[in-house]
DOLUM-187166 format. One line per field, with one value per atom (N, C-alpha, C): x, y, z; residue number from 0. Coordinates in pm, whole numbers. Layout:
X <- [X,...]
Y <- [Y,...]
Z <- [Z,...]
i <- [NUM,...]
//
This chain:
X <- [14091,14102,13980,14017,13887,13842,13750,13652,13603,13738,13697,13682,13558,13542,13442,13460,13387,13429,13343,13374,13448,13564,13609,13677,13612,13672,13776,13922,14005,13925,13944,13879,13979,13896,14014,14000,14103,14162,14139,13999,13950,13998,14043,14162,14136,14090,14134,14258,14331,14469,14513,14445,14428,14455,14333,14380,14470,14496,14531,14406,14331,14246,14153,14134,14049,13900,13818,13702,13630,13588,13494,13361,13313,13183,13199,13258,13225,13296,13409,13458,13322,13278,13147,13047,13031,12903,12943,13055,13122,13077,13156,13173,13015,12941,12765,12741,12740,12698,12737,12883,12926,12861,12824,12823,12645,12552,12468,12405,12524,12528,12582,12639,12648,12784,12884,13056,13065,13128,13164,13286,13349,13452,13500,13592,13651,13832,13884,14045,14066,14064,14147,14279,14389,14524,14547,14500,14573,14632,14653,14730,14611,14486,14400,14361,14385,14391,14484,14589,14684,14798,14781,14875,15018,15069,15182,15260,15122,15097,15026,14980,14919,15054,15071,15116,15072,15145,15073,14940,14930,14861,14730,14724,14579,14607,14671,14639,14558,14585,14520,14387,14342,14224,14118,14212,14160,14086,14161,14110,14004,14052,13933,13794,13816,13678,13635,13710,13641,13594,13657,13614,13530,13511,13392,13242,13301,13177,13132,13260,13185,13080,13122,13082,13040,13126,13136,13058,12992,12891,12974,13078,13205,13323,13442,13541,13561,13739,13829,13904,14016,14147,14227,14360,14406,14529,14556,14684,14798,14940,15050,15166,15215,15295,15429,15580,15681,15787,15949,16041,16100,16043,16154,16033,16117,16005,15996,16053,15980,15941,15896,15833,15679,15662,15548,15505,15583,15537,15466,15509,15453,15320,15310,15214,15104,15135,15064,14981,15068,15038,14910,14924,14833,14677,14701,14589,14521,14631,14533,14499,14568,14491,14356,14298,14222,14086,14151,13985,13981,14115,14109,14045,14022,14008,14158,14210,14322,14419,14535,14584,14613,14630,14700,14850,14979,15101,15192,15219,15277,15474,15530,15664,15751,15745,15827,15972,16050,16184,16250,16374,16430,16534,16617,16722,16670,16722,16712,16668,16599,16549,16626,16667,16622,16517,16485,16386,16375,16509,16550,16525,16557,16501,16325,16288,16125,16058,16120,16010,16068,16155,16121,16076,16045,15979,15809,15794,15645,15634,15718,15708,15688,15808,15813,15664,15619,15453,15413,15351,15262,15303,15386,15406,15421,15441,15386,15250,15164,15019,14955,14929,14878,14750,14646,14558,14517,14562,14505,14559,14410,14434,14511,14641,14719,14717,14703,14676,14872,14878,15018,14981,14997,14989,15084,15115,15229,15207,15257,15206,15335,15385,15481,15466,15400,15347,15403,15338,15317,15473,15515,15600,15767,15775,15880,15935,15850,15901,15764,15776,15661,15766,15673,15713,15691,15804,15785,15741,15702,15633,15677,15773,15801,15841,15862,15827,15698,15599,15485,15452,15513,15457,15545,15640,15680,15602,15562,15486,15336,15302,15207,15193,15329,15278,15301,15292,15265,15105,15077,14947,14851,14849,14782,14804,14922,14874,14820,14663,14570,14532,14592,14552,14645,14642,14714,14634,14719,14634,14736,14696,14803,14746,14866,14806,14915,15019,15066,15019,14897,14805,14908,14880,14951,14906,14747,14710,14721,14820,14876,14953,15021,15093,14987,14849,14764,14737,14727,14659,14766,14900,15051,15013,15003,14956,14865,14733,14636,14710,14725,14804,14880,14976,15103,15035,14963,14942,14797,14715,14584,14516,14492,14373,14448,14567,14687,14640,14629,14631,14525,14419,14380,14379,14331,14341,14231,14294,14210,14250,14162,14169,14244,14299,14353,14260,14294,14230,14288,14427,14501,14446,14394,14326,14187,14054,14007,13919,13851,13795,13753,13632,13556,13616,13755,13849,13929,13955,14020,13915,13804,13699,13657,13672,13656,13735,13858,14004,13988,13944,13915,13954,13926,13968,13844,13885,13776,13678,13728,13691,13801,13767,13792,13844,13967,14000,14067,13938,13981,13899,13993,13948,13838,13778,13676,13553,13506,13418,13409,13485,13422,13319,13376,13274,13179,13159,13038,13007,12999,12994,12890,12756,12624,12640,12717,12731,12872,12988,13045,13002,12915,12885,12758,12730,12602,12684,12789,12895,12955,12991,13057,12929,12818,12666,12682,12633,12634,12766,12878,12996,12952,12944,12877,12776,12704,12528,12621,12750,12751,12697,12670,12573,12657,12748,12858,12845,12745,12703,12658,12618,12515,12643,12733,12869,12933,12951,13062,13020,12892,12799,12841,12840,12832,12992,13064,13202,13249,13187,13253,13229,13080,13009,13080,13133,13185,13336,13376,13551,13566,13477,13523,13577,13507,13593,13733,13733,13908,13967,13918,13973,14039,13935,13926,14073,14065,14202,14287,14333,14488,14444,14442,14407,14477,14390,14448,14474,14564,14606,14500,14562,14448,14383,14423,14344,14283,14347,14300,14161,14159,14014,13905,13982,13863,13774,13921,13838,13713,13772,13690,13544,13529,13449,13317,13423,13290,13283,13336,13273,13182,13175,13079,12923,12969,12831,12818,12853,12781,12877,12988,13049,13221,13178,13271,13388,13492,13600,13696,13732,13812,13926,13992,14120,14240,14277,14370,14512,14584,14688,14795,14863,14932,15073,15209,15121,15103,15009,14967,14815,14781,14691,14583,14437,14359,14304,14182,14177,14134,14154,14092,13990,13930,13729,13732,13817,13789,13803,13882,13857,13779,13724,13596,13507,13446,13350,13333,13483,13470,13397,13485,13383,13248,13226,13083,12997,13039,12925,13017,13082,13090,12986,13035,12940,12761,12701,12598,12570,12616,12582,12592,12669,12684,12568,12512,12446,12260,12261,12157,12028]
Y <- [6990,7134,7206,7320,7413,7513,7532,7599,7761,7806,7962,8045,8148,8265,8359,8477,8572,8688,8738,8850,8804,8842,8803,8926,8959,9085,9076,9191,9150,9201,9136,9184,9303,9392,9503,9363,9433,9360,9480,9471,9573,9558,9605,9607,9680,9629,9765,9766,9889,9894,9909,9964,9970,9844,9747,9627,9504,9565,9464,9342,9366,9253,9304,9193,9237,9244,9327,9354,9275,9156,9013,9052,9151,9128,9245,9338,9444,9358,9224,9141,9050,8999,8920,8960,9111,9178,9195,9227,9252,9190,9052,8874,8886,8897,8800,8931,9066,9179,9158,9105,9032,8946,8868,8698,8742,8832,8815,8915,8950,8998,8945,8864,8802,8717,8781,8794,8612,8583,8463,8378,8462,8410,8503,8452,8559,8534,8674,8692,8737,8721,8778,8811,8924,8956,8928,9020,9054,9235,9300,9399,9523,9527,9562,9509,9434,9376,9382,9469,9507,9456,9297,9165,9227,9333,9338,9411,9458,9562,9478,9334,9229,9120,9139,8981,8856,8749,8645,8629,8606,8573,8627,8784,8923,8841,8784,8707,8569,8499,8414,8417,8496,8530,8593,8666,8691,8619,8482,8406,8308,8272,8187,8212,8374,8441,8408,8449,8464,8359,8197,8083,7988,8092,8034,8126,8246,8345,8290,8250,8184,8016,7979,7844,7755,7792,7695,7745,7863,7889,7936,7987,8080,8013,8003,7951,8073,8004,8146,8169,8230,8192,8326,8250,8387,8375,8549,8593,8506,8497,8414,8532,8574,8691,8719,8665,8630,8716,8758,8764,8641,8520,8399,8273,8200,8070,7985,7975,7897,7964,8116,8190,8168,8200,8147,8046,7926,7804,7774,7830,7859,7936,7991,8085,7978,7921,7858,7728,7684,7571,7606,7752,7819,7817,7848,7890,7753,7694,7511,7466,7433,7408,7490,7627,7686,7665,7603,7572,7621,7697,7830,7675,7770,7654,7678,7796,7831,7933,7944,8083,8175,8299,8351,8386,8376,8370,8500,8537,8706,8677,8703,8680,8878,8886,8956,9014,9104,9099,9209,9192,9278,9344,9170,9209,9170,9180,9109,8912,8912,8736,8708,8594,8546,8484,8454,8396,8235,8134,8054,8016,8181,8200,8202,8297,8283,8151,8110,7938,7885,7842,7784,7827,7967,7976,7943,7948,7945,7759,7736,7572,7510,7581,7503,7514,7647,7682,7585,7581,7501,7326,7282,7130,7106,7175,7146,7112,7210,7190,7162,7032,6981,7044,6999,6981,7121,7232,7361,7411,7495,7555,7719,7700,7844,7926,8056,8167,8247,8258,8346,8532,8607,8705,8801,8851,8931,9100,9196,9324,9403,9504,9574,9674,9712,9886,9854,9720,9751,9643,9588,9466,9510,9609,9652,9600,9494,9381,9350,9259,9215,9061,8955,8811,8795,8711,8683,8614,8599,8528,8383,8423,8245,8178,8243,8230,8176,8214,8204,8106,8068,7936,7783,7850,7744,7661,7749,7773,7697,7709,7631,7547,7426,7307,7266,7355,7242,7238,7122,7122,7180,7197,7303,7475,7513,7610,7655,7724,7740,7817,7954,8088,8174,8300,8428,8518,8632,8768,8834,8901,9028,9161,9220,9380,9482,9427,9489,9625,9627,9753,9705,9627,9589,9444,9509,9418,9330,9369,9299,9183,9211,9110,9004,9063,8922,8806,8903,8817,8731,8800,8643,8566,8600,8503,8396,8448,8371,8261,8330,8228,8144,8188,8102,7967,8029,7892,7819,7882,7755,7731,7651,7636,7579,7543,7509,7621,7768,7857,7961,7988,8109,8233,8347,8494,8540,8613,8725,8850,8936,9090,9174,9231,9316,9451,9538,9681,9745,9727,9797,9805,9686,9673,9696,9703,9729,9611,9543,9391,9378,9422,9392,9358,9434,9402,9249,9259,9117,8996,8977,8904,8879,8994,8965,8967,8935,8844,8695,8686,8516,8511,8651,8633,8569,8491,8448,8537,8637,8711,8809,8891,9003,9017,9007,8938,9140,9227,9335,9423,9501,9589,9652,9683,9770,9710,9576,9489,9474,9474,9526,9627,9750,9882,9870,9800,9833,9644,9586,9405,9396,9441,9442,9476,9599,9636,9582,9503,9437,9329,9237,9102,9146,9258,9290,9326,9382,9348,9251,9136,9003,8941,8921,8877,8945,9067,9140,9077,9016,9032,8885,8778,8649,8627,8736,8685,8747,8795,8847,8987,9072,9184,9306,9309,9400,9541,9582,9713,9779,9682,9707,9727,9636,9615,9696,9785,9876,10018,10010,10165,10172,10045,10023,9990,9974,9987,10086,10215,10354,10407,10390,10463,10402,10253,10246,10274,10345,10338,10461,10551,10632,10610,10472,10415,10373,10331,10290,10420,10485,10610,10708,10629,10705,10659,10465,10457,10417,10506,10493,10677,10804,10881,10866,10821,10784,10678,10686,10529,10423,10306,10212,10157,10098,10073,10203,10315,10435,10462,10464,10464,10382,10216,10160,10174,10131,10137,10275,10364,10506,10494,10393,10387,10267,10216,10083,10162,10262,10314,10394,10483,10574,10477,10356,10257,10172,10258,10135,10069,10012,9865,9889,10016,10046,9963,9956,9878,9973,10069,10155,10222,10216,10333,10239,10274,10190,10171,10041,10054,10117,10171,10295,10243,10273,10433,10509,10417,10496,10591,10689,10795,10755,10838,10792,10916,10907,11005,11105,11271,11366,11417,11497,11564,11525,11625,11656,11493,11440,11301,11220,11204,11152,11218,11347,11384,11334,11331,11295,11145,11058,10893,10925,10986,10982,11007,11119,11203,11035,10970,10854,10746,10691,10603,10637,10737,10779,10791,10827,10777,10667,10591,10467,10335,10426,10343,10374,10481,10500,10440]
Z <- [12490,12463,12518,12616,12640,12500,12551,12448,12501,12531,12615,12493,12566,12430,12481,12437,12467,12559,12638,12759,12877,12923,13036,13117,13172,13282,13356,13311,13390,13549,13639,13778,13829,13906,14044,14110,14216,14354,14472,14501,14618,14731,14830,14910,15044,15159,15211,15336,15240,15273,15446,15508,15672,15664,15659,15785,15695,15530,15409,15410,15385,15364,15239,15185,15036,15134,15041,15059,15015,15060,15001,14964,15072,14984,14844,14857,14720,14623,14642,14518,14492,14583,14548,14464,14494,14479,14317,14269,14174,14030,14076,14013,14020,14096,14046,13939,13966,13890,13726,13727,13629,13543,13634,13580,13510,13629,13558,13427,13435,13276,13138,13193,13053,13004,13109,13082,13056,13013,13018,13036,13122,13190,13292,13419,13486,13471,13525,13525,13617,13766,13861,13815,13927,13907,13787,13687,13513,13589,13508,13556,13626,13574,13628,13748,13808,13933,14046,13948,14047,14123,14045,14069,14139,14110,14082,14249,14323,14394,14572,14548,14640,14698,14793,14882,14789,14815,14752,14855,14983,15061,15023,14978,14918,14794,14678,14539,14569,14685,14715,14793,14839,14839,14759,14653,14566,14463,14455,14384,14427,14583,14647,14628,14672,14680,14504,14395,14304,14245,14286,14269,14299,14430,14514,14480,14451,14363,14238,14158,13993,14058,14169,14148,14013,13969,13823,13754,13728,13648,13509,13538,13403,13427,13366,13410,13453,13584,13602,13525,13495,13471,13562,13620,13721,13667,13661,13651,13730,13692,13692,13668,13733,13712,13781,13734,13827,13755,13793,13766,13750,13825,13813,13782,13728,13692,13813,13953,14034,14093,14131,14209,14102,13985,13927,13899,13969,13948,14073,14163,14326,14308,14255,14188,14170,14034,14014,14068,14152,14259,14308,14336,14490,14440,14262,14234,14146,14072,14106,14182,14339,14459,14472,14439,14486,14386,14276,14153,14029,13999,13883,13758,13656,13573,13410,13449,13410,13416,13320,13438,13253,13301,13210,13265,13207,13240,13209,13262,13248,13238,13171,13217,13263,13356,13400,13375,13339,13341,13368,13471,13524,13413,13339,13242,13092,13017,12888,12894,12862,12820,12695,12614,12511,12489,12373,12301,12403,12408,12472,12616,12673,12858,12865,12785,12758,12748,12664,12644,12750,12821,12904,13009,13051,13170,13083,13031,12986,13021,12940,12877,13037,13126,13274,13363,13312,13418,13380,13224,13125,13146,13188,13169,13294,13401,13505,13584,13498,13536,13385,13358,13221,13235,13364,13359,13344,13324,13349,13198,13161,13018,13075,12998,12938,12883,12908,12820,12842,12702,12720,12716,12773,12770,12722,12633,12568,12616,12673,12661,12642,12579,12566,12629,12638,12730,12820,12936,13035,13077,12983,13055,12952,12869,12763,12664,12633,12495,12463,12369,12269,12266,12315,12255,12107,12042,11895,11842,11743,11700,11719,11662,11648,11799,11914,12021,12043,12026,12039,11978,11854,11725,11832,11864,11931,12059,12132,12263,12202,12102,12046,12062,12045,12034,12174,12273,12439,12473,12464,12428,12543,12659,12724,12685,12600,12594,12509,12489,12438,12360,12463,12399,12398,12319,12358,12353,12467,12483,12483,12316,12301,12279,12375,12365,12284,12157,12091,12018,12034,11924,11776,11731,11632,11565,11480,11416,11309,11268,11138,11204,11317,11368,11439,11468,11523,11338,11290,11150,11124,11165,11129,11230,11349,11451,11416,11361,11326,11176,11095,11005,11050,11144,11170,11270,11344,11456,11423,11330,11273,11368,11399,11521,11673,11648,11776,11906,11848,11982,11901,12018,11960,12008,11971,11974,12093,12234,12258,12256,12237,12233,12349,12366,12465,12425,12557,12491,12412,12384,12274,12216,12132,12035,12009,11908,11886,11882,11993,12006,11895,11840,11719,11580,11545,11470,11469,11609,11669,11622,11678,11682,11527,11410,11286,11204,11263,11188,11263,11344,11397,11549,11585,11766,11815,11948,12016,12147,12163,12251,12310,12429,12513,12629,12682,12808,12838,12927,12934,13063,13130,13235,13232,13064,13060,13057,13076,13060,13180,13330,13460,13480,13385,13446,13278,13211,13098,13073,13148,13115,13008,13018,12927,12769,12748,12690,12547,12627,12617,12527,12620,12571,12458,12442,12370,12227,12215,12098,12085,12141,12135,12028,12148,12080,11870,11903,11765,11674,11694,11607,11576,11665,11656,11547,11569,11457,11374,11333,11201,11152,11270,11232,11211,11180,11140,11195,11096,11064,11223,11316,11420,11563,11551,11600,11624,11501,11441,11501,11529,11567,11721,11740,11915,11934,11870,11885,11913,11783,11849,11955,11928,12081,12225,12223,12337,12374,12261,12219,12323,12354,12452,12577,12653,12759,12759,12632,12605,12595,12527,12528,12709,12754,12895,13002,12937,13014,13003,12838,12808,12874,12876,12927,13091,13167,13312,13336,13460,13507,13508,13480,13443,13568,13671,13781,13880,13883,13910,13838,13688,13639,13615,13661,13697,13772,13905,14012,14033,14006,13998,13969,13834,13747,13763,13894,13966,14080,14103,14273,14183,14099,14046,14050,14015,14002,14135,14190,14355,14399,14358,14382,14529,14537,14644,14654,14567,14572,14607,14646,14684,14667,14708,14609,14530,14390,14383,14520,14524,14627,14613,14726,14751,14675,14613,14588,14485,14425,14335,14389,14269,14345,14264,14371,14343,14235,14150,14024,14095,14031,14096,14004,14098,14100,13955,13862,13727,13623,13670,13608,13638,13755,13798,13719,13720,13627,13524,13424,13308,13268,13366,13370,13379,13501,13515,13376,13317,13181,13103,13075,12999,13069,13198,13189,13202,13230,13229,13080,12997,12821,12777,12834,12771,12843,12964,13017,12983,12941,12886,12791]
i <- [0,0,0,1,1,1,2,2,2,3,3,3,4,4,4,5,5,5,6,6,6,7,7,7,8,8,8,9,9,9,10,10,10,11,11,11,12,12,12,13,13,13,14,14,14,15,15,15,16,16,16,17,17,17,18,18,18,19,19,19,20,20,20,21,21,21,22,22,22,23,23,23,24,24,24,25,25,25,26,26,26,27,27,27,28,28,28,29,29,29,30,30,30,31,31,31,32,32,32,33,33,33,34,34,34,35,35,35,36,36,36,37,37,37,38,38,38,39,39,39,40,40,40,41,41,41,42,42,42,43,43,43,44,44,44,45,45,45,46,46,46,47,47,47,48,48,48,49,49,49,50,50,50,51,51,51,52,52,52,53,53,53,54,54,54,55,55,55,56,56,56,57,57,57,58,58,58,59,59,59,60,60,60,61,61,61,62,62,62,63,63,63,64,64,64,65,65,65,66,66,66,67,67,67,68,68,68,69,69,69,70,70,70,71,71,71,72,72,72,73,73,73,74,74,74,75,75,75,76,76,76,77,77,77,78,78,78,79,79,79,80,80,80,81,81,81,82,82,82,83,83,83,84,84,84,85,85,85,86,86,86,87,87,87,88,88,88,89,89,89,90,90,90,91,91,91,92,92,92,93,93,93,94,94,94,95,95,95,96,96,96,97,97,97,98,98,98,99,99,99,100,100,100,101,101,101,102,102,102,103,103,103,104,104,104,105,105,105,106,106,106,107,107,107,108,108,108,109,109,109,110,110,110,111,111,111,112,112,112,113,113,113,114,114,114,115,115,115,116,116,116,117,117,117,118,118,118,119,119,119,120,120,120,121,121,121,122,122,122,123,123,123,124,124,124,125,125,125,126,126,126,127,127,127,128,128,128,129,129,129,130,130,130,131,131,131,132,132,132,133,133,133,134,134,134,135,135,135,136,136,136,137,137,137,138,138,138,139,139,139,140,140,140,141,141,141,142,142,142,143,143,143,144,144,144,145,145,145,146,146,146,147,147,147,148,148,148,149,149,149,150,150,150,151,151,151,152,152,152,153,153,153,154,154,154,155,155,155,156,156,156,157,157,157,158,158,158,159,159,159,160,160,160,161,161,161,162,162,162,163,163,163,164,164,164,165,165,165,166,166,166,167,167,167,168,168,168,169,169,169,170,170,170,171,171,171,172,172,172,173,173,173,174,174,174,175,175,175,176,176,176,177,177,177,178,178,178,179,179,179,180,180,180,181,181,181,182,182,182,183,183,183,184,184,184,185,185,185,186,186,186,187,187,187,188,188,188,189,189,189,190,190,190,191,191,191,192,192,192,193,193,193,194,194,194,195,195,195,196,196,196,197,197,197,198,198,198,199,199,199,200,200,200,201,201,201,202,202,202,203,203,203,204,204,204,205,205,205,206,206,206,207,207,207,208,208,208,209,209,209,210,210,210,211,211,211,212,212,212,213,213,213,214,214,214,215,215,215,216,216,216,217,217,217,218,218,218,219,219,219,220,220,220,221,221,221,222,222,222,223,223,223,224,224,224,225,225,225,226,226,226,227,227,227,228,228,228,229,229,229,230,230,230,231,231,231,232,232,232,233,233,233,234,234,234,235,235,235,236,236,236,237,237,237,238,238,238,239,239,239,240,240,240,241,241,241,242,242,242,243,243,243,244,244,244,245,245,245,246,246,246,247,247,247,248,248,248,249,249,249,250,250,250,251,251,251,252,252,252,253,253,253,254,254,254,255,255,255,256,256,256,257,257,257,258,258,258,259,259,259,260,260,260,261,261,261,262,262,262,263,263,263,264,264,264,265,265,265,266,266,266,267,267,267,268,268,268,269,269,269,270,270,270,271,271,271,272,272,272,273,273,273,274,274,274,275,275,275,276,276,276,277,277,277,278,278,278,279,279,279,280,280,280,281,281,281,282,282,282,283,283,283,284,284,284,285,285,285,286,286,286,287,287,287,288,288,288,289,289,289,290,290,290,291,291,291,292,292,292,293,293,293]
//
C-alpha cells in the first residue's frame, strides 16, 4: 500500500496551440516551482489540465515531461479519463510505460451507466495495472452523477485501489465514506470542499487546481492541520477561501492559467475554445493573489 498525502497540484497543460506542442520549459519551470515548495505530490490531466481538450500524443508528453521533472522526488499520479474502458486502458498503458507512480481514473459518460457498468470499468483499469496505486475520482459538476457509495465500498476491496477524490461539496457523505471503507481507501479533498474540514474528518490531503497558483500557502495549512493547530488553520483557511471563491466564479482552467501567468509562469491561454479571462477578471486575481502572497 502507498502512503500518499498531502498537497498535490492538479497541473495546467501549457500548450502552444500554433504549432500544438506543450510548452516544456514553462511545464518544467512550473513542477520544480512546485516541488520546491513543499507540494507533495503531482497530478497531470485532472480537469484543470484540460485532459479533456489534448490529443493523447499532448497527454503523453505531458506526463513525460512531468516525470522526468519530479525525478522521483514526489510521486505522480496522471489523470485516466475515457468514455470507454479500453480507450482508458490504452490510457493507462501510455502512462505506466512513462513512470507515473499512479493514476487517478475519471469515468466519462455519454448515456446512463449502472452501478454494474461502473465497477467494471474501474475494476478493468485497476486489475490491469496492479502495480500502480488508484485514485477513483467522483465529480458531479463536472462529469453529471455522483458514484455511490456502495459503488465505491465495493471498489474498495481491489486492492490497488487506494484512494478517492471527491468533489460532491457534500460532506456528510465523505464522513459515510470514511465509516464505510475504514482504512481499505482513503479520502482526498476536492475544491468543492473545504480541505481543512476534509483533513479533520480523516482526509489525507488536497488533490486541487488551486495549490498550482498558492503551493506555499497550501502546504503551510496541510502542515498547520497536521500539528493539530486548529485555531491557526482555520484563520488561514478563510483568508485563502477567496481563491476558491475565485474559481467556481470563472472558468476553471481560464482562471488558473490566468493566475500562473500573473506570477511569471507563462503557460498561456486556456485551449480553444474556450476563452481566455478578460481585463476585469484578471484584475480581480491579481488584488487576490497579491494579498495572499503578502
Amino acid at each position: 500500500m502507498t502512503h500518499f498525502h498531502g498537497i498535490f497540484p492538479y497541473l495546467v497543460s501549457p500548450v502552444d496551440q500554433t504549432k500544438g506542442t506543450v510548452l516544456e520549459s514553462s511545464l518544467r519551470h512550473l513542477i520544480e516551482h512546485l516541488i520546491s515548495s513543499g507540494v507533495h505530490g503531482l497530478s497531470p490531466l485532472g480537469s484543470t489540465g484540460e485532459y479533456a481538450y489534448l490529443s493523447q500524443e499532448l497527454r503523453n508528453e505531458v506526463v513525460r515531461i512531468t516525470v522526468d521533472q519530479a525525478a522521483g522526488r514526489v510521486p505522480v499520479l496522471a489523470g485516466v479519463a475515457s468514455f470507454s474502458t479500453s480507450d482508458a486502458c490504452f490510457q493507462a498503458e501510455q502512462y505506466a510505460n512513462l513512470g507515473v507512480d499512479g493514476m487517478v481514473l475519471i469515468s466519462q459518460k455519454m448515456y446512463p451507466l449502472s452501478d454494474k457498468a461502473q465497477l467494471g470499468y474501474f475494476q478493468t483499469i485497476a486489475e490491469s495495472f496492479p502495480e500502480k496505486s488508484m485514485t477513483v475520482y467522483t465529480n458531479p459538476g463536472l462529469l453529471g452523477d455522483v458514484l455511490s457509495i456502495s459503488l465505491l465500498n465495493e471498489l474498495s476491496y481491489i486492492p490497488n485501489i487506494e484512494y478517492v477524490k471527491d468533489a460532491s461539496s457534500n460532506t456528510g457523505r465523505l464522513l459515510t465514506m470514511l465509516n464505510t471503507f475504514g482504512e481499505r481507501v482513503k479520502i482526498f479533498s476536492a475544491s468543492a470542499h473545504i480541505p481543512l474540514l476534509v483533513i479533520k474528518l480523516g482526509g489525507v490531503g488536497w488533490m486541487a487546481g488551486p495549490a498550482c497558483v498558492l503551493p506555499k500557502q497550501c502546504v503551510e495549512l496541510y502542515e498547520l492541520a497536521t500539528r493539530g493547530d486548529w485555531d491557526t488553520a482555520l484563520a488561514k483557511q478563510k483568508e485563502m477561501w477567496q481563491i476558491n471563491e475565485a474559481f467556481t466564479q470563472y472558468a476553471l482552467a481560464s482562471c488558473i492559467k490566468a493566475s500562473l501567468n500573473i506570477q511569471g509562469f507563462n503557460v498561456g491561454d486556456p485551449i480553444l475554445p474556450q476563452e481566455p479571462l478578460n481585463d476585469v477578471a484578471i484584475a480581480h486575481l491579481q488584488q487576490i493573489i497579491a494579498q495572499l502572497n503578502e
